[in-house]
N, C-alpha and C positions, 0 to 999 in steps of 0.2 A: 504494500500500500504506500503511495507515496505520498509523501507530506504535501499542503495546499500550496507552500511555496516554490515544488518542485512544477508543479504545472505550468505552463509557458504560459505569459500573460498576451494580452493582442499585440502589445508593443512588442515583445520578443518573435511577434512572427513577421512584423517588417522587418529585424534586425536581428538574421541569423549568426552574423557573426558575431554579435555580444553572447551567443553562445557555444565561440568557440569552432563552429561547423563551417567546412569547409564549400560543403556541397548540397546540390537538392537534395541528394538520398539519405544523407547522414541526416541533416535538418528534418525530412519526413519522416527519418526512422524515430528519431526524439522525438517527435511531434506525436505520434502515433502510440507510441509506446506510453508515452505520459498520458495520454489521452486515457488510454486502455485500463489503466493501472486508475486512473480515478473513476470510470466505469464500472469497472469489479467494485472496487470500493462503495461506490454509490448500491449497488445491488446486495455487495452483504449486508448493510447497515440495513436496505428497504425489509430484505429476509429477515433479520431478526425484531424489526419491528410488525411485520406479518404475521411470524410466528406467536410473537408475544399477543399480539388483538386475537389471533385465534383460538386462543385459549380463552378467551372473556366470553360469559355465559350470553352475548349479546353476538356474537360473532357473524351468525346468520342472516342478521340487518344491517349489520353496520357497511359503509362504502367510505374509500377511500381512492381516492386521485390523485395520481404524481406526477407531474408536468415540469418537465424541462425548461431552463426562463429562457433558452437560445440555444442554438443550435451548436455540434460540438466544435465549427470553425478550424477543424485539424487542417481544411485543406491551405495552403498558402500557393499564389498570395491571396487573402481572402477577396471574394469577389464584390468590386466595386462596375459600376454604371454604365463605366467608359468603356469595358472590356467584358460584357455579357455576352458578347457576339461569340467568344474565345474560349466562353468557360462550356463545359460534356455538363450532361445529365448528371454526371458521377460526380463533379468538381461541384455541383449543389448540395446535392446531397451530403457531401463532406461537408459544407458547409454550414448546412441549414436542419438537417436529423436531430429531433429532439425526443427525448424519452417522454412517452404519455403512455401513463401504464390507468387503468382504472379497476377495483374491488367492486363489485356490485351483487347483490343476490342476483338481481334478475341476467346477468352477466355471465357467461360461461369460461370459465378459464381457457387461456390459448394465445396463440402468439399470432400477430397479424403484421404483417413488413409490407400493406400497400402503401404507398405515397398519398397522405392528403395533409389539408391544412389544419391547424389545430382546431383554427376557429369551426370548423365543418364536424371535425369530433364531438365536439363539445355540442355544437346544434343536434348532432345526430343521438347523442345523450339527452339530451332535455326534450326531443320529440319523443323520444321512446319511452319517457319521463320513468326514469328509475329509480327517483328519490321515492315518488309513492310504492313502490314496489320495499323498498329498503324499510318502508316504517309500517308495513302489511303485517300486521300478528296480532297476538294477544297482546291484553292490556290489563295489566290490576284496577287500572285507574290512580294508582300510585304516582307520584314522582317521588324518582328516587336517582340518585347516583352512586357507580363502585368508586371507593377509597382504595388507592392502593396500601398495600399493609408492608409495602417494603421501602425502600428509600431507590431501588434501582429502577426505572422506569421501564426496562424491557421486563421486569418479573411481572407475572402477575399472581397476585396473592390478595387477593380484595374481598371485599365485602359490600354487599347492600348499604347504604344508610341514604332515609328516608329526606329530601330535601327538606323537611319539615326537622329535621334535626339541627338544619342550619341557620334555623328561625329560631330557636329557643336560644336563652338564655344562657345557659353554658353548654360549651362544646359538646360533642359525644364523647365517651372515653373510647379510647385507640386503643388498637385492637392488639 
C-alpha cells in the first residue's frame, strides 16, 4: 500500500523529470503502478467496511454508494481541448474511469465495465427508485439506533437503544 504522498500529484505529470524519469515508459510505468497500488488500497479498506455493515442486523436494507470524485488521470499528458483530435478511446478512458460501485437490496451483485456517465447512473438509480425498495420491511414503529459497543468502527458489536433514550435525562449506561 503506498502512502498518499507517494501518489503522483497532477503537477508531477506535467513534470516527469522532477521524478527522476527519463522516459515515457518509465514515467507510465510509475504512473500506473502508483495508480494501482492506491486502487487495491481503496478496495481493501471498501471490503472491510462491507464486511463490517454486513454483519449489522439491518444489513438487508441498508444501501451504500461509492463514487469516485475524478477520474484516475494515469494517462499523460492528460487531455486538454487543443489536442482531442489526438487522444484513442483508450487515452479517455485512462483519463476519465471513475469507481461507482453501488449496495442496494433491490440491486444484484456483479460487475458491469460498460462506459456511461455518472450522471446517467445515478438517473438510472433514482428511476428504478431503490431507496423505497431499501426501506420495504417491517417496522416496530420504534425509532431506534445500534450503538457501537466497541471503540473500533469496523467491529460490530452493538446494541439496540431506543432514540427515546437520547431524550431522557441521563444517558443510557454503556454496554
Amino acid at each position: 500500500m503506498a502512502p498518499p504522498e507517494a501518489w503522483l500529484t497532477r503537477v508531477s505529470l506535467f513534470l516527469p523529470g522532477r521524478l527522476g524519469l527519463t522516459s515515457p515508459k518509465s514515467f507510465s510505468d510509475v504512473v500506473h503502478r502508483r495508480y494501482y497500488e492506491q486502487a487495491a488500497c481503496l478496495y481493501r479498506l471498501l471490503d472491510k467496511v462491507m464486511r463490517a455493515a454486513e454483519r449489522s442486523p439491518l444489513a438487508r436494507r441498508f444501501v451504500v454508494i461509492v463514487h469516485g470524485d475524478h477520474g484516475s488521470k494515469i494517462h499523460a499528458p492528460l487531455p486538454l481541448t487543443d489536442a482531442l483530435d489526438d487522444l484513442s478511446r483508450h487515452d479517455l478512458v485512462q483519463n476519465y474511469a471513475t469507481l461507482f460501485a453501488v449496495r442496494a437490496p433491490a440491486i444484484a451483485p456483479g460487475y458491469d465495465s460498460e462506459q456511461r456517465a455518472v450522471q446517467e447512473l445515478v438517473a438510472t438509480l433514482v428511476e428504478n427508485d431503490f431507496l423505497s425498495l431499501a426501506s420495504a420491511g417491517e417496522s416496530s414503529g420504534e425509532a431506534f439506533v445500534y450503538v457501537s459497543a466497541t471503540a473500533d468502527p469496523l467491529s460490530y458489536g452493538a446494541r439496540k437503544v431506543p432514540i427515546s433514550d437520547f431524550e431522557a435525562a441521563d444517558p443510557p449506561a454503556r454496554p
